[in-house]
N, C-alpha and C positions, 0 to 999 in steps of 0.2 A: 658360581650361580648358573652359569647356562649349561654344563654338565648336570643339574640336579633338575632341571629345568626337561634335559632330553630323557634325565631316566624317569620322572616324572610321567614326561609326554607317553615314553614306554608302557607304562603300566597302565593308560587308557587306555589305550589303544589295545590291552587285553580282556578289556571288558567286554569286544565284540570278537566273536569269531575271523580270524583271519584267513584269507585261502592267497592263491596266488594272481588272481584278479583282482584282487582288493588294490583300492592304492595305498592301503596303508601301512602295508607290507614290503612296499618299493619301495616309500619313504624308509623302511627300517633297513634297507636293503644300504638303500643310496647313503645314508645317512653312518652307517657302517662304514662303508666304506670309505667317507670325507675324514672320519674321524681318527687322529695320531692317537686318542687317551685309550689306553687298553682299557678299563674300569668302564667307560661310556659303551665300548664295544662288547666286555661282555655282558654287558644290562642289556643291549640291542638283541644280542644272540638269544639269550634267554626267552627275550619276547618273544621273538618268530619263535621261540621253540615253544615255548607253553601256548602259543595262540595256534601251531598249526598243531597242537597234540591230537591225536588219534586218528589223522588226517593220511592218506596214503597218495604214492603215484600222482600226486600235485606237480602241474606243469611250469618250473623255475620261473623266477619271475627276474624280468629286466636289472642284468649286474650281478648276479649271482655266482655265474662262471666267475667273473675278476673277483669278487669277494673271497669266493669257494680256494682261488687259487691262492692265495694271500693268505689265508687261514691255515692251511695247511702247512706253510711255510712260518709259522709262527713260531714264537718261542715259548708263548703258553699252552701249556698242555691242555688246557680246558678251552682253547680256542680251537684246538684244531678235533678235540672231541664233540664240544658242539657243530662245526662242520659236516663230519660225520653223520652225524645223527640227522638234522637238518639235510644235507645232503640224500642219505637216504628217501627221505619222504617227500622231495622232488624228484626221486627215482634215477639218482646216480648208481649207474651199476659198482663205480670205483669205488663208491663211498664204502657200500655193503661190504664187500670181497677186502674194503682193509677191516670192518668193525670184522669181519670171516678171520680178518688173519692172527688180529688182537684176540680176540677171542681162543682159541688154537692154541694161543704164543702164553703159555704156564709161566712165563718169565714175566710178561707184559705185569702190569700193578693192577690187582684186585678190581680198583675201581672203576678203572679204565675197558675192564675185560667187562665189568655190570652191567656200564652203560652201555658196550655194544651189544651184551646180548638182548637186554631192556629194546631197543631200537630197534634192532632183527626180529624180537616177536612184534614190537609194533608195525610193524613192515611185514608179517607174516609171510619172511623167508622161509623160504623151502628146504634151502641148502641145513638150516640150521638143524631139521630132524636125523642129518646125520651125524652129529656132533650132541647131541641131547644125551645120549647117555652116558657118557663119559661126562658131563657136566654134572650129572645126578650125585657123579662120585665126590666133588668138590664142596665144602658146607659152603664154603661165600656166594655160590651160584645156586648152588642147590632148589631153592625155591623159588628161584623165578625160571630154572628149569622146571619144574615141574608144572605151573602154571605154562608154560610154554607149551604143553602138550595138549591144553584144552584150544591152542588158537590155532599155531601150525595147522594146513590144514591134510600134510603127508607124515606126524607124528603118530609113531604107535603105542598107544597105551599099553600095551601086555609088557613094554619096557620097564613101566611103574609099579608092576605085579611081581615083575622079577627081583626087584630091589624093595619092595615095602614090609619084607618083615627085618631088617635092618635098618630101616629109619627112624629117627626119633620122631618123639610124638607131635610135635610141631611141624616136622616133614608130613606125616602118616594123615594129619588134619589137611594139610593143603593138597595132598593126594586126593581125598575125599572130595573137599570143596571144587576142585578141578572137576572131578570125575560128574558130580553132578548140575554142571552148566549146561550140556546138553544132551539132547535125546539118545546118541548114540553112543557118549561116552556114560552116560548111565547105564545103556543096557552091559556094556563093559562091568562097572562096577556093580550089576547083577549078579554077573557069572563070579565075579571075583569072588561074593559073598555064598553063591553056591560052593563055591571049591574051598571056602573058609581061608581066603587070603585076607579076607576084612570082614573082621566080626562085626557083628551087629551092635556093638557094645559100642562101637568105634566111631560110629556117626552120631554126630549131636544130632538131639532133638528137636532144631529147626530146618536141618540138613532134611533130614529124614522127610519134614512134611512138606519139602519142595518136591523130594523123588516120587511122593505119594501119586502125585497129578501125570507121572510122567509113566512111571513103571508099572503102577497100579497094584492088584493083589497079588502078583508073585513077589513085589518087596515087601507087603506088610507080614507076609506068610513068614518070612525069614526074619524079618526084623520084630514083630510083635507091638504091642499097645505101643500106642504114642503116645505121649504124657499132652494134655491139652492146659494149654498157659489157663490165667485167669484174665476174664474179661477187662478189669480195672487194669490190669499191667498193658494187657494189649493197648485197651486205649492211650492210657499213657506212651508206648512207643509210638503210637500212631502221632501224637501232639507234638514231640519233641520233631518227629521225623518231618511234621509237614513244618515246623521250625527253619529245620535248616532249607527247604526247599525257597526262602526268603533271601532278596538280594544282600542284605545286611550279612548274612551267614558266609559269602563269596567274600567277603571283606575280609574277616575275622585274622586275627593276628599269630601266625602258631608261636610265636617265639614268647608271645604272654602265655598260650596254652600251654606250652613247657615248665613255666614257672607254677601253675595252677598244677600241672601233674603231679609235679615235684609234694605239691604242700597234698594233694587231695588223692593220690596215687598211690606216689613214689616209696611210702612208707613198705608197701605189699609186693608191690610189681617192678621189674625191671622194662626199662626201654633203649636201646641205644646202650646198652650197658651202665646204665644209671637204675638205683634206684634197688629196691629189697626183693628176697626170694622168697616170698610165702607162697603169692600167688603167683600165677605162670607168667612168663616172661612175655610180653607183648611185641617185642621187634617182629618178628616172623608171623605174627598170627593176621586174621583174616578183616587187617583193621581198615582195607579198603571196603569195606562192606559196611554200610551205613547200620544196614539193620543187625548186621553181628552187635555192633559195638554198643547203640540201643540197647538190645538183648540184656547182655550182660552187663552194663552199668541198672538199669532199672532193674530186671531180675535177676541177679546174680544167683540166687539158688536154684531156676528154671532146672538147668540141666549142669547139673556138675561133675566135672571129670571124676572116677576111681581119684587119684589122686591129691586130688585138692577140698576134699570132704574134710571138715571139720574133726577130729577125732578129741576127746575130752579123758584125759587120764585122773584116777584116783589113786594118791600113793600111801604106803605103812603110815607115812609120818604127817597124814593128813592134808597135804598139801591138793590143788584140783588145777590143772594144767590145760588148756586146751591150743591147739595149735594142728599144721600139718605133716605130713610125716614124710624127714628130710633122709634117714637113715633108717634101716633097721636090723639086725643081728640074733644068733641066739643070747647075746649077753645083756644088751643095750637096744633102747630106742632116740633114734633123736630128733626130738622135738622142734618143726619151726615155729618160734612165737614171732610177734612182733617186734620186742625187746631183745632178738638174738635166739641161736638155738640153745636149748636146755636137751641135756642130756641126761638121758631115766635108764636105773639098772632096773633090767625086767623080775629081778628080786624083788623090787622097790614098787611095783605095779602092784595095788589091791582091784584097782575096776579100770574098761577100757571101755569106751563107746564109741561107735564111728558114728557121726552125724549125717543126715543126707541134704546139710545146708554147708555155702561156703562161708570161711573168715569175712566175704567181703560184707559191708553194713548194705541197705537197702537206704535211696530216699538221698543220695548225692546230688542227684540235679534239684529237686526240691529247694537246695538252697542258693541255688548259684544266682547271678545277676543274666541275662540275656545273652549279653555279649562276651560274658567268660563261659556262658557252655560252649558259643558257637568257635570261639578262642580253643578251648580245650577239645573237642572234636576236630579242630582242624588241624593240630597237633599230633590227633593219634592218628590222622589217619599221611600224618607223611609217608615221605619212603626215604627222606636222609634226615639224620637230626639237624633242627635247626641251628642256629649262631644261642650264643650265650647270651640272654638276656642282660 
């Protein structure tokens, strides 16, 4: 009971912003450290970590150092990785220079090597822009390198230009989205588009009307019409969005959102390596963006990739198919339906149409209850899957 009792206490105690003046932060400090149960200790760490998230150069607070040092000497790996990280953002030089070494060490474990680098951009180290391209080369790192190039603030984008006609389309989206956070890495992805490193085809159409404000009419001259949403959609993200802006939304549970993807998702979309290949895989894409994920659950047909356009085949033997297109050949197409792929000899083709809507239905949030949208939003937008419901 009094372990449920302190993790309990933990999780108030994130409902307020934590710095290192806080006392409530010492209490997590001191309380840390009283404590022999490893399971109490990482619930503690966790707190300070999600409470001082995106907090930098915080001056240690009282017990720190003996905790810091005890941590490090542990036998859980994820005590001495939270350390790290935590350590960092009281601006331990040691801390960084080992997440620097983990990092570097291709042997270290995936996850181990994420979370430092995760930590080094929130710390907007320096050192890490020498190390960023060689990470571009790695897929487990890959996207939160590139993201790293819009915060570092000695990162050189023309790195991203040299490697982005080899990246998949889920890298080439987060290149974009990076590229247009700010003023001067937009004018970057300008010149990119004059030199046709990145077509105009390449930036969604919500992308494109943030650059508008920024770049002005040398980007629309390149990039052409912008497709204008409808007023009713708009409103409707507008509704959902000032939704979660509600304390009840901070609550929400992801590990019921999981279960709700699975049934209202999972059919189409992969996450987490869960789940079907119609539509595009969600792990990697931009679902830290409130209004991406808006977007595309209420209007899914807004702006739809070349690739995920509906296509509707007519065959000899009367049959009418529609699905997206997982294969293609001179002999054969193959078809993704929902029920699996189906496989069409192009013999067998009487009519083909490409649709400019996607497989997904419109009108999902429409039905949900309150607390399972605010559930399944907070779901997509983790960064590790949750536990197993």
């Amino acid at each position: 009971m009094k372990i449920i009792k302190i993790i309990l206490f933990t999780n108030l105690l994130l409902l307020s912003c934590l710095s290192a003046n806080n006392d409530s932060i010492r209490i997590l400090v001191k309380t840390a450290l009283n404590t022999e149960n490893s399971a109490v200790r990482t619930a503690l760490l966790k707190g300070m970590m999600k409470g001082l998230e995106g907090q930098t150069n915080v001056d240690p607070p009282e017990g720190w150092s003996l905790l810091s040092a005890e941590l490090e000497k542990s036998e859980i790996p994820e005590h001495q990785s939270l350390a790290r990280q935590i350590g960092q953002i009281f601006g331990d030089e040691n801390a960084s220079n080992k997440a620097l070494e983990i990092l570097r060490n291709q042997n270290s474990k995936l996850l181990d090597r994420r979370d430092s680098l995760k930590s080094l951009i929130a710390q907007k180290n320096t050192e890490l822009s020498k190390i960023l391209p060689t990470l571009l080369e790695e897929e487990g790192l890959q996207i939160y390198a590139i993201r790293a190039y819009g915060i570092i603030p000695n990162a050189q984008p023309n790195e991203l230009f040299e490697k982005y006609k080899s990246l998949n389309s889920r890298a080439k989206e987060t290149v974009i989205e990076t590229l247009s956070t700010k003023e001067d890495l937009a004018k970057n992805l300008l010149v990119a588009m004059k030199e046709k490193v990145i077509l105009p085809r390449e930036i969604p159409s919500y992308t494109a009307r943030t650059l508008i404000p920024i770049l002005g009419k040398e980007f629309t001259d390149l990039y052409g019409e912008i497709k204008v949403q409808s007023e009713t959609k708009t409103k409707q993200i507008e509704k959902f969005s000032a939704l979660l802006d509600s304390p009840e939304a901070s609550k929400a549970d992801p590990v019921r959102g999981r279960v709700l993807f699975r049934s209202l998702c999972g059919t189409c979309h992969q996450m987490y390596g869960e789940g079907g290949k119609i539509g595009p895989d969600l792990t990697g894409s931009n679902r830290a963006n409130r209004d991406y994920i808006l977007l595309n659950i209420i209007d899914p047909n807004f702006d739809v990739p070349d690739g995920y356009k509906m296509v509707v085949f007519k065959t000899n033997d009367d049959r009418v198919l529609a699905g997206t297109i997982a294969e293609e050949d001179d002999q054969k197409v193959i078809l993704k339906l929902v029920s699996g792929n189906e496989i069409i000899s192009k013999n067998n083709i009487k009519e083909r149409t490409k649709l400019d809507i996607s497989m997904m239905p419109e009108g999902i949030l429409d039905y949900l209850k309150k607390e399972d949208f605010f559930a399944l939003i907070k779901y997509l937008q983790t960064e590790e899957q949750t536990k197993e419901p």
